[in-house]
C-alpha positions in Angstrom: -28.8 -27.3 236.1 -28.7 -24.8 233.7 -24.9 -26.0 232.7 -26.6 -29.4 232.3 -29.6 -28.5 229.9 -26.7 -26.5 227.6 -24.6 -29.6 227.7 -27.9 -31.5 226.0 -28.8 -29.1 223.7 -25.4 -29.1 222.3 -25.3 -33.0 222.3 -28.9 -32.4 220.0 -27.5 -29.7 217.6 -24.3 -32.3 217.0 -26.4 -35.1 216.2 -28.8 -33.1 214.3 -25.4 -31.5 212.4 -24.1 -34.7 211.7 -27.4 -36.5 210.6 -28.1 -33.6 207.7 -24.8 -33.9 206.5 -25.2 -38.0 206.2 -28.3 -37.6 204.3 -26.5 -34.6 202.1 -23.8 -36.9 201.4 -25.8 -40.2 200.3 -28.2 -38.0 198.4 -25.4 -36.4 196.3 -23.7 -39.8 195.3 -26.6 -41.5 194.2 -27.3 -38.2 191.8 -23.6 -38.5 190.2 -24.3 -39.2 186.6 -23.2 -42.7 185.6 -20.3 -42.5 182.6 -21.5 -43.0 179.3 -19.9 -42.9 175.7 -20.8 -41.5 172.2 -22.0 -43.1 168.9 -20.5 -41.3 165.6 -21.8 -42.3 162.4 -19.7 -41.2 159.0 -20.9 -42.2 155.6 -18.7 -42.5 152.5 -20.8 -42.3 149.4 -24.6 -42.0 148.9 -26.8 -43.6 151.7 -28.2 -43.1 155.3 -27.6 -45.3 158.4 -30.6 -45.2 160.7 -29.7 -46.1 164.4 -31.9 -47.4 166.9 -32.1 -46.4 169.6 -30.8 -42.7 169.0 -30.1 -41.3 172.3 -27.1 -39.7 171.9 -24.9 -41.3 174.7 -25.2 -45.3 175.7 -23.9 -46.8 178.8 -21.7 -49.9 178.9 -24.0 -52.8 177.7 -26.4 -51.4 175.8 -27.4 -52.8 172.4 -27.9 -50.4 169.5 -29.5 -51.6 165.9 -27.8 -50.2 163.0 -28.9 -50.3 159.0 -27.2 -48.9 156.4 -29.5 -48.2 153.6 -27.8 -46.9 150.2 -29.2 -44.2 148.1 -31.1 -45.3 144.1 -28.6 -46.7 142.4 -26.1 -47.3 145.3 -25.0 -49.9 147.4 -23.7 -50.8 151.0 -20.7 -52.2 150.4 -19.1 -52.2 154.3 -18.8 -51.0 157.9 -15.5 -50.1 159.0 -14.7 -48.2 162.4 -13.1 -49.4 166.1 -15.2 -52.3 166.6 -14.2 -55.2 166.4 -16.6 -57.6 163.3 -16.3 -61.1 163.4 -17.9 -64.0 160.7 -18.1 -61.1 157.9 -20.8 -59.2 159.8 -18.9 -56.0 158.3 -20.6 -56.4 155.2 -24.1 -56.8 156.6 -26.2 -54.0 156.1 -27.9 -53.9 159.1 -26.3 -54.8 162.4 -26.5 -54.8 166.3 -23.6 -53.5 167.9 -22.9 -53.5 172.1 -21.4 -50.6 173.5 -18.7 -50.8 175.6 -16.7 -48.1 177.8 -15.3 -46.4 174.8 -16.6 -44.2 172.3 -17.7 -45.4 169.1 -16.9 -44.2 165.5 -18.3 -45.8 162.7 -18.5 -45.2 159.3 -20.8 -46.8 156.5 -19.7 -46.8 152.6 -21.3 -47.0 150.0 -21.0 -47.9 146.4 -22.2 -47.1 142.9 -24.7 -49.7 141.6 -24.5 -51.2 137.7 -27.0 -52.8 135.9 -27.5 -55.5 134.0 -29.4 -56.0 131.3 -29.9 -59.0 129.6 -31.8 -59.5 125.8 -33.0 -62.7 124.0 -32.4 -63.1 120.2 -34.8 -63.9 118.4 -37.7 -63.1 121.1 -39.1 -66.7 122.7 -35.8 -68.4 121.4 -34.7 -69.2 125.0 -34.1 -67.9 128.6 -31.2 -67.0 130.5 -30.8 -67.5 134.3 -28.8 -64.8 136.2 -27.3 -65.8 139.4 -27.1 -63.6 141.6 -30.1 -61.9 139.9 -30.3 -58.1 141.4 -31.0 -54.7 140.6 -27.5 -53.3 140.6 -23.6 -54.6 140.9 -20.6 -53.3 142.0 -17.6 -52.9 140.1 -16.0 -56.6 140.5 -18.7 -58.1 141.5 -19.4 -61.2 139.7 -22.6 -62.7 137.6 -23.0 -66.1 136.1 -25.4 -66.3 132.9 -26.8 -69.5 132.1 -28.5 -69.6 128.5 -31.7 -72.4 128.2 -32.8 -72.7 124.8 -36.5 -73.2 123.6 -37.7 -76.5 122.0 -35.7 -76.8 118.5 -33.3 -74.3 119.5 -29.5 -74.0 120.1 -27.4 -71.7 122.1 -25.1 -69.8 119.6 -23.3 -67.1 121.3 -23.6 -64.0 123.5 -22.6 -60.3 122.3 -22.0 -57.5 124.4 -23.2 -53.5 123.9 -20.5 -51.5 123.0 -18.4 -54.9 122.5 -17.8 -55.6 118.6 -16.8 -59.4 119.6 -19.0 -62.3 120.4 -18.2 -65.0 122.9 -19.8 -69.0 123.1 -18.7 -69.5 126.9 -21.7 -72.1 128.8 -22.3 -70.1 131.0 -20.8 -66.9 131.3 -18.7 -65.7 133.9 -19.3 -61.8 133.7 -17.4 -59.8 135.8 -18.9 -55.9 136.4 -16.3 -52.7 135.4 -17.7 -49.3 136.5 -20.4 -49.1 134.1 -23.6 -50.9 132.8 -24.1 -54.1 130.9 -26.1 -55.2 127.8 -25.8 -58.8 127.4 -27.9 -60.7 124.5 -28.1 -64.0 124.2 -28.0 -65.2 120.3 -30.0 -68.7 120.0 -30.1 -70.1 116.5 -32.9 -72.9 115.6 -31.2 -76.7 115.5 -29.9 -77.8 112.5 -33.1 -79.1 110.1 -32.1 -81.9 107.6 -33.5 -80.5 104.2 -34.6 -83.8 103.6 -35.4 -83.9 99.8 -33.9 -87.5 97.8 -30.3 -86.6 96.9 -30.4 -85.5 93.5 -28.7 -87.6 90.2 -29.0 -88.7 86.6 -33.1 -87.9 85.3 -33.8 -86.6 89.1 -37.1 -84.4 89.5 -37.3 -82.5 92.2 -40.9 -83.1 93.5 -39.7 -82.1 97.6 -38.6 -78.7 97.4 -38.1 -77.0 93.9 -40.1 -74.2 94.1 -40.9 -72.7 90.7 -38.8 -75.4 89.3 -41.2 -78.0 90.7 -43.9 -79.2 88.5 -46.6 -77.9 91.0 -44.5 -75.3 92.9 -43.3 -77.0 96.3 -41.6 -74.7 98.9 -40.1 -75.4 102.2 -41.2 -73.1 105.0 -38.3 -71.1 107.0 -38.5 -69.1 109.9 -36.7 -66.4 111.8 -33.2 -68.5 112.9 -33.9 -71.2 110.9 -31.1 -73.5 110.0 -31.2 -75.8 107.2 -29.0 -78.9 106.0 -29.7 -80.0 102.6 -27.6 -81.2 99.7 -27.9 -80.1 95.7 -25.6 -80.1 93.0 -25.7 -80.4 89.3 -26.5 -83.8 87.1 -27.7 -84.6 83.8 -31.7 -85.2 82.8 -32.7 -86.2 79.3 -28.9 -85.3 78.3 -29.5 -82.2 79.4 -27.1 -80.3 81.7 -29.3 -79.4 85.3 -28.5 -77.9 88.8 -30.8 -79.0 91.6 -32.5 -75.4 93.0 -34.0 -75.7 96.7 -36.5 -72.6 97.7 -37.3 -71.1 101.5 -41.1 -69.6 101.9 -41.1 -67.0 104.4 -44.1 -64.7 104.8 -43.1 -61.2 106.5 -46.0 -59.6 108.2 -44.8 -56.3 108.2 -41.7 -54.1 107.5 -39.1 -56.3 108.1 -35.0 -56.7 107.0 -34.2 -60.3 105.6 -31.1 -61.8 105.5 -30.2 -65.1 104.2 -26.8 -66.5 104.8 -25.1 -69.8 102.7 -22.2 -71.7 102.6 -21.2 -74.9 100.2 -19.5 -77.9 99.0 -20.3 -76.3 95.5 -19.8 -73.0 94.1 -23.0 -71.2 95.5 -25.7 -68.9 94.5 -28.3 -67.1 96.7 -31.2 -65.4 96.1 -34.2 -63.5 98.1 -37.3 -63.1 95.6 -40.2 -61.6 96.0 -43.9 -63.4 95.0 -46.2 -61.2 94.0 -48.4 -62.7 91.6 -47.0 -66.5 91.2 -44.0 -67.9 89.7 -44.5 -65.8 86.5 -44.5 -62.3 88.3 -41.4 -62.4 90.9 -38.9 -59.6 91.6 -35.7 -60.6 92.7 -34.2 -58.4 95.7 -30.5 -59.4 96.4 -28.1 -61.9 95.2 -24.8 -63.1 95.4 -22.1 -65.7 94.8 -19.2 -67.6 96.2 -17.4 -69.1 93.4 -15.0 -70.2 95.8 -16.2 -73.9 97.8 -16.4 -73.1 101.4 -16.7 -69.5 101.2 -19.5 -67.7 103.2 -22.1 -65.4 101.6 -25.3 -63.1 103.1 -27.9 -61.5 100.9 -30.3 -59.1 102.3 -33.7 -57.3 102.2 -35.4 -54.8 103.8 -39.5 -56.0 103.0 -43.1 -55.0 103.6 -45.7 -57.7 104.4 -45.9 -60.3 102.1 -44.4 -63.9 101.0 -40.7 -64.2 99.8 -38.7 -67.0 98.7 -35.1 -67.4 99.7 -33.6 -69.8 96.9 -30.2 -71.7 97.0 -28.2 -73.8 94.6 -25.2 -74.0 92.4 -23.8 -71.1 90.1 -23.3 -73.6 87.2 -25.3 -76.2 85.6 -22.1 -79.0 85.0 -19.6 -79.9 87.4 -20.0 -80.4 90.7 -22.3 -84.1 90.6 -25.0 -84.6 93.1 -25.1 -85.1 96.4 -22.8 -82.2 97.7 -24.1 -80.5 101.2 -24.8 -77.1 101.9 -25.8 -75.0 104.9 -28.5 -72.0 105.1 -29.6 -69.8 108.0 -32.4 -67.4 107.8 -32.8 -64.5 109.9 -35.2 -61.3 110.4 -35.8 -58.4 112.4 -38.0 -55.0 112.4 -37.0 -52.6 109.9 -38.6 -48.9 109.0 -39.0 -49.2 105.2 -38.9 -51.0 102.2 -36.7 -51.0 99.6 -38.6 -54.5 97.5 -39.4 -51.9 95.0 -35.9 -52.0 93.9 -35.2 -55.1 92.0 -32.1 -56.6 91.0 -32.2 -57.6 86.9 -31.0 -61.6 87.2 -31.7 -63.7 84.2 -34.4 -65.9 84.4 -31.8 -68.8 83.2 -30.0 -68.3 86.8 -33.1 -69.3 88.4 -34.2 -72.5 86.1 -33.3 -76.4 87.0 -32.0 -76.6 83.3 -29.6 -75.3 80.4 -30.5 -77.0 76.9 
């Protein structure tokens, strides 16, 4: 009997042996950590990638949200790592990458941004479209620059800081170096016929003679103003005579003047200030371009007041009536004055007639 009852509790203590050693076995497999790999982040140039979410170690499957975000100044320019990117998503800022079995190393760069800057001459002349319009480039990067001129203006040209040259493409193609750009866009106001009866044999000039006129008659020029007219020289009363045509501007502060010519006829410019009438003027700059064709600029630095740029021929015999010229006015801010420095012209230069 008592053989019998050992024999049982033996049986019990295997079972209970074998049972606690089952249950010590399952638990310890289903605690066995499941594998898991890294995420490494590297950044080349000035920026920060933020990763969401940030655990540290991923299993197979799991989505992580990435954005690169480049410092002031700076911009993502790629991803690069071993991952594979398909349809360009390497140059997306902000991605969502799966990880898979493997550890990951990736590494964001980023680039020094360029401006642009881009200036209108004269101010309200036109607009320029910039496309693509952002706050900073990379080098090579490329920006097309569409000028739009205001009502009675023309697009002329663009010139570039630092650049001494000036260029008439429409539009631009600008292509970014490593540094900043200064574009301004030159508009010039559309040609304006002068308009006056062409002069000839016992003309008077009742249109636009200024102080030649028998009331005083002046045209009215503004800042990139272009004018067409035509003058010359022809005989009134048997008297030799030149056909003068006069500009008003009025300056409303310190501003420079300059007033640029060009002629079928040997030319002469003038800028003259009006200070009390036609009897009390002072002229400021002059010059001439005895040879046809040739290109001349005179110049003023002014305070506020009204000044008359005046064009016509050098002689009074020679060259008959109608031969075409071409003027262009412009201005811009200056510091001082210098009207009080007059140029000594003889009257004669300035009058319609030579008895």
């Amino acid at each position: 009997m008592q053989s019998v009852q050992r024999l049982v509790l033996l049986i019990v203590f295997m079972l209970t042996v074998s049972l606690a050693f089952f249950f010590s076995c399952s638990s310890d497999s289903s605690t066995e950590p499941e594998p898991c790999s890294t995420l490494s982040i590297e950044t080349v140039g000035l920026g920060i990638v933020y990763v969401s979410p940030d655990s540290g170690c991923y299993h197979s499957g799991t989505t992580v949200d990435l954005a690169a975000v480049p410092s002031s100044s700076w911009l993502f320019d790629s991803w690069s790592g071993n991952v594979n990117f398909s349809d360009g998503a390497e140059y997306d800022s902000a991605i969502t990458l799966t990880v898979g079995s493997n550890d990951v190393l990736l590494t964001a760069t980023f680039v020094e941004g360029f401006t642009l800057a881009v200036n209108i001459n004269p101010a309200n002349s036109g607009t320029v479209d910039i496309d693509p319009n952002q706050d900073y480039y990379a080098a090579g990067d490329s920006v097309i620059l569409t000028p739009t001129p205001a009502t009675d203006y023309e697009f002329s040209h663009w010139t570039f800081a630092g650049d001494d040259s000036s260029y008439t493409f429409d539009p631009l193609y600008l292509t970014f170096g490593e540094a900043d750009e200064v574009a301004t866009a030159h508009f010039v106001r559309s040609v304006t016929l002068e308009g006056e009866p062409d002069c000839g044999e016992d003309y008077e000039d009742t249109y636009n003679g200024g102080c030649n006129s028998i009331d005083p008659i002046f045209l009215p020029i503004d800042n990139g103003q272009i004018y067409s007219g035509t003058s010359g020289t022809y005989l009134y009363d048997s008297y030799n005579n030149k056909d003068t045509d006069w500009y008003e501007y009025t300056a409303t502060g310190n501003e420079e003047l300059e007033f640029t010519g060009v002629a079928e006829f040997p030319l002469l410019l003038f800028i003259i200030y009006e200070f009390d009438g036609c009897d009390s003027i002072i002229i400021l700059d002059s010059d001439t371009a005895p040879t046809v064709g040739d290109t001349i600029t005179v110049s003023a630095i002014v305070e506020s007041g009204t000044y008359w740029m005046w064009v016509g021929p050098i002689v009074f015999s020679g060259w008959d009536c109608p031969l075409d010229y071409t003027v262009w006015f412009e201005t811009s801010p200056a510091a001082s004055s210098n009207k009080t420095r007059p140029i000594e012209i003889s009257r004669q230069k300035l009058s319609n007639n030579q008895h």
